[in-house]
N, C-alpha and C positions, 0 to 999 in steps of 0.2 A: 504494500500500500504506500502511494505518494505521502511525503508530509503536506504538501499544496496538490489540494485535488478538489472535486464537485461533483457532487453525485445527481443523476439527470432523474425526472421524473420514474421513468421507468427500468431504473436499478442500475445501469450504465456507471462506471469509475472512471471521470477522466482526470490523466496527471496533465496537474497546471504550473506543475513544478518551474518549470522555465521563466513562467511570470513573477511565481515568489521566492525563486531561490531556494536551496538548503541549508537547513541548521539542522545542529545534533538533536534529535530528541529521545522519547522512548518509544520502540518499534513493536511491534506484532513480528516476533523471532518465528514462528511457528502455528498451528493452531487443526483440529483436526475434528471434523464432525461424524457423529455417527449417531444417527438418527433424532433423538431430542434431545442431544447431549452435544456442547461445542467446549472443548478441550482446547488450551494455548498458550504459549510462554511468551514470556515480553522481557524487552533488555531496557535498561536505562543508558543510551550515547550521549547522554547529556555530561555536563564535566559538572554538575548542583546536584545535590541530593533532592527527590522529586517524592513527595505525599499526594496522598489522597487521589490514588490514578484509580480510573475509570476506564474498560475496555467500552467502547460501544458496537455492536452486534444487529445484523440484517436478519428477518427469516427472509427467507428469497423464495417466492412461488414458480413453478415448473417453469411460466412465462418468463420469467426474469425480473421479475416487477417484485417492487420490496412490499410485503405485507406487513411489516412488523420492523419498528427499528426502537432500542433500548439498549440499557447499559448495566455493563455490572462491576463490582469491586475487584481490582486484582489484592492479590496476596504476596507476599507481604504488603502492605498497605504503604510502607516506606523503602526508598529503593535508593542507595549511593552509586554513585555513576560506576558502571559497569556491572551492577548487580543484576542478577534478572529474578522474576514473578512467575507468578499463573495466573490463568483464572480458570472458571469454569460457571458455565450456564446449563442449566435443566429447563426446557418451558415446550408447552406443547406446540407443536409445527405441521404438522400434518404431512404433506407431499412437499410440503418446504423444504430450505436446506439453510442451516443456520450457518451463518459469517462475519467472522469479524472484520469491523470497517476502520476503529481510528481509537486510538488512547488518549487521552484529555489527562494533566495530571499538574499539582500547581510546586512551585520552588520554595 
């Protein structure tokens, strides 16, 4: 996932990277669904120790179109630069397929 991106109505990720540049932050290392369950690590490239991170997650219907967008806590809840996390999400999806889209997390 871009760090500068914009998600289009109908579930599309486009990287806008070029317009805003990059900086360090914390990434989605990994992340792996199987069926109502979304599994995933996250690293801190940040050089601050970063709290309070937030993964936020897509169900994505067959079409491609996002039915459901929410977020959930990573763990550890505190992260020093180069540390990494998890998270993990349980929720009902149906024909969905759950994905993570972007980490929110304050210095």
């Amino acid at each position: 996932m871009p760090f500068c991106y914009m998600q289009t109505s109908d579930g599309r990720t486009l990287d806008l990277t070029q317009l805003c540049g990059e900086k360090p932050q914390v990434i989605i290392a990994d992340q792996t669904s199987d069926g109502d369950i979304l599994t995933g690590r996250i690293i801190n490239e940040t050089q601050k120790t970063v709290h309070s991170i937030e993964v936020t997650y897509n169900v994505v219907g067959l079409d491609g179109k996002v039915i459901k967008s929410s977020s959930v806590n990573a763990e550890p809840s505190t992260l020093n630069p180069g540390q990494s996390g998890s998270f993990k999400v349980h929720t009902i999806i149906g024909d969905g397929k759950l994905r993570a889209t972007s980490v929110n997390w304050k210095e």
